[in-house]
Kinemage of the C-alpha trace (Angstrom):
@kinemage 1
@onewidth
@group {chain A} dominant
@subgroup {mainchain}
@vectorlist {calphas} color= white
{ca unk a 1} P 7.195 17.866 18.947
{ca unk a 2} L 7.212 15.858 15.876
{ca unk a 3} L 6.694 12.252 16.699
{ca unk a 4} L 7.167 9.580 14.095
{ca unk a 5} L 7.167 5.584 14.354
{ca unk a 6} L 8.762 4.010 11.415
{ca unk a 7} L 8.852 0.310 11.040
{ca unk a 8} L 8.554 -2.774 8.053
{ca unk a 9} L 5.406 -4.308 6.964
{ca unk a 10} L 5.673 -7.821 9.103
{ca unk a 11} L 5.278 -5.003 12.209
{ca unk a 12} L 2.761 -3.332 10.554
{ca unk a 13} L 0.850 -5.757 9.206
{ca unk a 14} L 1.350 -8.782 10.805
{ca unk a 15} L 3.068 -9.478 14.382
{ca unk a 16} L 2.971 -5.735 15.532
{ca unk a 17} L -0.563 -5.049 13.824
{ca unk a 18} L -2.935 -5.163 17.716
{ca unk a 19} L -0.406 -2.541 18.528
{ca unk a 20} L -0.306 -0.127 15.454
{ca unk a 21} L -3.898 -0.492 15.653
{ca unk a 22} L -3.772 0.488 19.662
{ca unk a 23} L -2.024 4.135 18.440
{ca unk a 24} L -3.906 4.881 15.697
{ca unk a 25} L -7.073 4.486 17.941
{ca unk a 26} L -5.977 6.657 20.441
{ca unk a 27} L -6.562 9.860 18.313
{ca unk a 28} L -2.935 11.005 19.547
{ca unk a 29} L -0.671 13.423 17.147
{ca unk a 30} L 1.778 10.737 15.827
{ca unk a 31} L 2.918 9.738 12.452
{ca unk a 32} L 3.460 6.399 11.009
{ca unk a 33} L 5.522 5.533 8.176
{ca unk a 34} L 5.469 1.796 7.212
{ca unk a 35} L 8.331 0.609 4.799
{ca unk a 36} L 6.689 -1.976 2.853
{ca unk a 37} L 8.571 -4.731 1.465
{ca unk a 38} L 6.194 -6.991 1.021
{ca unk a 39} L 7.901 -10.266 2.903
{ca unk a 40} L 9.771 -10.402 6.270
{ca unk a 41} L 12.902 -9.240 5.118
{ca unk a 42} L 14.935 -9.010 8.240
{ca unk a 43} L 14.285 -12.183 9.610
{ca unk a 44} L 14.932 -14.210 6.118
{ca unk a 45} L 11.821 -13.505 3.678
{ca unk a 46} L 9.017 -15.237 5.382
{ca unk a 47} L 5.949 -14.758 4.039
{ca unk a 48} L 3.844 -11.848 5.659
{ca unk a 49} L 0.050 -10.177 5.475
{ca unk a 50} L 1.360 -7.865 2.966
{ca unk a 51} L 2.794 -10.347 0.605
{ca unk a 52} L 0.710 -10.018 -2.791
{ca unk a 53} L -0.799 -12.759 -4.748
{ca unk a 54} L 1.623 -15.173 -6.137
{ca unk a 55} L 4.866 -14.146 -4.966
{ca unk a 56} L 6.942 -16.682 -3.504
{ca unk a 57} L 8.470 -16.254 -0.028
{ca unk a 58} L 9.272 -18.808 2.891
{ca unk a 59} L 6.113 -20.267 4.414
{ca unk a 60} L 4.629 -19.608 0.397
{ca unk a 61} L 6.895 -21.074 -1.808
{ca unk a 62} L 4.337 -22.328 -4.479
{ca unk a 63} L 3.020 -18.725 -4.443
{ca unk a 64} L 0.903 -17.376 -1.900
{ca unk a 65} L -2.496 -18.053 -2.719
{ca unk a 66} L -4.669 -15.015 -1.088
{ca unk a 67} L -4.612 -11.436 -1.363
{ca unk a 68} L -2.746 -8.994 0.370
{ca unk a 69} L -3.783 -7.420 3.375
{ca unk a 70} L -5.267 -3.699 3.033
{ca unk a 71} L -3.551 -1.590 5.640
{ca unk a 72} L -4.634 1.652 4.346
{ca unk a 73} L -8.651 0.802 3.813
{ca unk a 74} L -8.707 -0.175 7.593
{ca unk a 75} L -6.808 2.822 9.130
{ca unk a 76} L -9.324 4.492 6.463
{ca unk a 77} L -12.408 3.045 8.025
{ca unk a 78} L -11.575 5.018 11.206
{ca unk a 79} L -12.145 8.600 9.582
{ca unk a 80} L -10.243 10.488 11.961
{ca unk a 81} L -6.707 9.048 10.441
{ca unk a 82} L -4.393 10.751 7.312
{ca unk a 83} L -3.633 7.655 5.190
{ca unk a 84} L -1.378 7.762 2.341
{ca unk a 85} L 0.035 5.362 0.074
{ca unk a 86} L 3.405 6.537 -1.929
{ca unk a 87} L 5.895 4.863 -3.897
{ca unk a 88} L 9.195 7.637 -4.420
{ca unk a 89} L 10.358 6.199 -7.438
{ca unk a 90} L 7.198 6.442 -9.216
{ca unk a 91} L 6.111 9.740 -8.217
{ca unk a 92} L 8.507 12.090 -5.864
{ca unk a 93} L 6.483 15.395 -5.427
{ca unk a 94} L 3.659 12.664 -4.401
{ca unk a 95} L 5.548 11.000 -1.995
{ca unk a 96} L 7.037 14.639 -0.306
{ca unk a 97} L 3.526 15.847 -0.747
{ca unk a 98} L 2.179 13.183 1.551
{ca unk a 99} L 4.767 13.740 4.087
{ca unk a 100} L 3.913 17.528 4.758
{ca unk a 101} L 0.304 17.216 4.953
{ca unk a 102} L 0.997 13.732 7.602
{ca unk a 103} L 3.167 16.297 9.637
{ca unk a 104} L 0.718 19.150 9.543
{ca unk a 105} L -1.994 17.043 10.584
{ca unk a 106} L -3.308 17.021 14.212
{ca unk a 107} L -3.977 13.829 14.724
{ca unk a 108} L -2.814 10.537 13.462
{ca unk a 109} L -1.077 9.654 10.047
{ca unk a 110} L -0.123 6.253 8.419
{ca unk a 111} L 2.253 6.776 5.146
{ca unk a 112} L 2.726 3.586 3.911
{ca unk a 113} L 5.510 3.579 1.709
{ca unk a 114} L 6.783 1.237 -1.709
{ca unk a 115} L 10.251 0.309 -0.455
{ca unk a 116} L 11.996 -2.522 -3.169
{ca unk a 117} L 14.023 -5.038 -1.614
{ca unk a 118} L 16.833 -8.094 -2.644
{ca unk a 119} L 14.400 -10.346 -1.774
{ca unk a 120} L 12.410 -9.315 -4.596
{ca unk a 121} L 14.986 -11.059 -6.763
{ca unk a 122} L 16.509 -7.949 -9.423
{ca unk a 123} L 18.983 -5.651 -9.863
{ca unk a 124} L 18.091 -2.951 -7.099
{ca unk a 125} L 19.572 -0.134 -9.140
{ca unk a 126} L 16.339 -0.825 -11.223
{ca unk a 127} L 14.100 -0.009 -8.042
{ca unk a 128} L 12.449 3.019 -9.236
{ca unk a 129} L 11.758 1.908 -12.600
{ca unk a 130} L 9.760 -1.089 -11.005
{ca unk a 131} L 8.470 0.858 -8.465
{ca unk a 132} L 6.886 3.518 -11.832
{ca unk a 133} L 5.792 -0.419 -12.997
{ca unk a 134} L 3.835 -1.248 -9.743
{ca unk a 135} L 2.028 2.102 -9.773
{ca unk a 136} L 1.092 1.857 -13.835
{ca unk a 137} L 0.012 -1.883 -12.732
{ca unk a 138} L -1.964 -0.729 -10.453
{ca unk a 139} L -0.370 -3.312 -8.204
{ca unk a 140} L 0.108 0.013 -5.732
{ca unk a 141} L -1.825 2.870 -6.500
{ca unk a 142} L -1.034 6.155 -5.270
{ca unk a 143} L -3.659 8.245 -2.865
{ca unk a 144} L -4.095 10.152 0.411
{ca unk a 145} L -7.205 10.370 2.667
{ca unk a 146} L -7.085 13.840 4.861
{ca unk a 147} L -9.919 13.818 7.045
{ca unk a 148} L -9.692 18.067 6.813
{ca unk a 149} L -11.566 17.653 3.635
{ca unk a 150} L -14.750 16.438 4.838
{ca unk a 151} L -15.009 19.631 6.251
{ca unk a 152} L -15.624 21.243 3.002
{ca unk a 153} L -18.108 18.564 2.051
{ca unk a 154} L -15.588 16.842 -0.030
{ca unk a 155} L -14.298 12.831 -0.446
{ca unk a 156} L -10.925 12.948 1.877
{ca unk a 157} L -9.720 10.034 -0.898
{ca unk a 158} L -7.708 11.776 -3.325
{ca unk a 159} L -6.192 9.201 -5.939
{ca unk a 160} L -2.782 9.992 -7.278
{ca unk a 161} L -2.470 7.506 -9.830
{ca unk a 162} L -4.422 6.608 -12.830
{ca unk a 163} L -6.278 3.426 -13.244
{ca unk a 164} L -4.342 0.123 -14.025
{ca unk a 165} L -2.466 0.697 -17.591
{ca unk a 166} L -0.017 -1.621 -17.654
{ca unk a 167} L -0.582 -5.897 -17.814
{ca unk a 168} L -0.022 -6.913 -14.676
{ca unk a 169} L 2.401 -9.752 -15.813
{ca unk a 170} L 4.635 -7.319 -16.685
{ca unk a 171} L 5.201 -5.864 -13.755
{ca unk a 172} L 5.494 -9.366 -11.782
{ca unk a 173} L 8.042 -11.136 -14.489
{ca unk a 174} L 10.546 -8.571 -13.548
{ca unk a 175} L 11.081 -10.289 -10.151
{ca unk a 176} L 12.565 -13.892 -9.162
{ca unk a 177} L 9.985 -13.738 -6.610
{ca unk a 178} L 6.978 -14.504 -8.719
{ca unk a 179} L 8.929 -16.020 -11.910
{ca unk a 180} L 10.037 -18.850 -9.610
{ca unk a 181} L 6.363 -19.748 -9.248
{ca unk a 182} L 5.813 -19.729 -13.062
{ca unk a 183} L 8.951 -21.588 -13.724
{ca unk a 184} L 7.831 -24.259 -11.010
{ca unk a 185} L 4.305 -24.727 -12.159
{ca unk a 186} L 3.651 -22.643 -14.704
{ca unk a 187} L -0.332 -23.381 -14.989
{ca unk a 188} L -0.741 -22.671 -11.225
{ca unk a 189} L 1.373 -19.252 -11.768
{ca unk a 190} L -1.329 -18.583 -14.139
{ca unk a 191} L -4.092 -18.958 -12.153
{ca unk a 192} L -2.136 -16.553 -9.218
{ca unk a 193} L -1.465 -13.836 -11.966
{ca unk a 194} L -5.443 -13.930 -12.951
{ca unk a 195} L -6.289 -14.118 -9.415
{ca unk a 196} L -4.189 -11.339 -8.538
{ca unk a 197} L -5.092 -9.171 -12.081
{ca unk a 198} L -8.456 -9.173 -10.674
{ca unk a 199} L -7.541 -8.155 -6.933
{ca unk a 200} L -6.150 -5.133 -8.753
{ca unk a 201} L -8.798 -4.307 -10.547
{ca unk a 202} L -11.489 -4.608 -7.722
{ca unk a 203} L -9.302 -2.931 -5.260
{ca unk a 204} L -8.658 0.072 -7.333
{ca unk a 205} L -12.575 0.662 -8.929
{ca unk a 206} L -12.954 0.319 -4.911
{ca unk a 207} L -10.622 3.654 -4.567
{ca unk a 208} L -11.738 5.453 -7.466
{ca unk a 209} L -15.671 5.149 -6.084
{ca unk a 210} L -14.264 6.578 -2.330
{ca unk a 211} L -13.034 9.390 -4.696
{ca unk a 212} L -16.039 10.106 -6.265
{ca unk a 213} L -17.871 10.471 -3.029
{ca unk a 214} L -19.329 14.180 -2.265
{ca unk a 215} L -20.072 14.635 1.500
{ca unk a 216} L -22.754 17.156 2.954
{ca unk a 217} L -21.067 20.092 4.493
{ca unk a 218} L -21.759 20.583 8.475
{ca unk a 219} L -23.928 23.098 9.680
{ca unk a 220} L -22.739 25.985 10.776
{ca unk a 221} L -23.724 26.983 14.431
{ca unk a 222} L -26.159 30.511 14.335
């Protein structure tokens, strides 16, 4: 059987998280795809854990002040769980690439997946185009983690995505989400967008020195 769990990012994240956390610990053969949008988005765009540095939402209309939650480093921290992070618009053979080796994996798998959404404030039709924008910001960089490569004495953190190319501003201005902070108090917006230019950066030299990591092969049994 082929057993998948799909739910938003206030589930994942936030109100469901003890659970989620519950099945991934149990070692069982289940996937998990997470649709993130970023805010609460069924229940009127509440702020949630995985709302980014200063985006507005209910509960964080000034712009919410601390950084987003990192799903993927603590399913990560387990070893044992296939973690990927994929955004469709941005890159498509990625994103299906992900989803065969989460389904051929025996064991647990978390894909945690870009999903755009009204309450981002834009023209959805230009979803993909911002999603390509969030990836070259490195607002959501691409990767997967397979735990089958430590077997070969090799980093299971693959990154997908090149390092941060794109001003960070640009990416954000495209939304009403976080130009409703800058338009409200536009020196506070300013600290957010440094704040949260710097998040990316960390988080992402963070990545990029799991990648480098070369593991000692196991023994072999004589």
């Amino acid at each position: 059987k082929s057993v998948w769990i799909v739910g938003g990012d206030g589930w994942a994240y936030d109100i469901g998280y003890g659970g989620l956390d519950h099945v991934i610990a149990q070692n069982r053969n289940v996937n998990i795809l997470v649709l993130d949008t970023e805010v609460y988005s069924n229940t009127g765009g509440q702020a949630s854990k995985s709302t980014p540095i200063g985006a507005a939402a209910k509960f964080a209309m000034a712009g919410k002040s601390q950084p987003k939650k990192d799903l993927a480093m603590i399913a990560m921290a387990y070893g044992n769980v296939y973690v990927a992070k994929v955004a469709m618009g941005a890159r498509d053979a990625q994103t299906v690439k992900a989803f065969l080796e989460a389904e051929s994996y025996d064991g647990p798998s978390l894909i945690i997946a870009y999903s755009h959404c009204i309450a981002h404030g834009y023209d959805l039709v230009q979803g993909c185009e911002q999603q390509k924008l969030a990836v070259d910001a490195g607002h959501w960089p691409l990767f997967r983690f397979d735990p089958r490569r430590i077997e070969a004495g090799e980093a299971p953190l693959q990154l997908d995505s090149p390092a941060p190319k794109v001003d960070l501003g640009t990416y954000v201005r495209n939304e009403t989400r976080y130009r409703m902070v800058e338009q409200m108090n536009p020196e506070h917006f300013r600290q957010l967008l440094a704040a949260a230019q710097r998040e990316v950066q960390n988080r992402y030299a963070t990545y990029e020195n799991m990648a480098k990591l070369t593991l000692p092969v196991k023994a072999t049994e004589a």
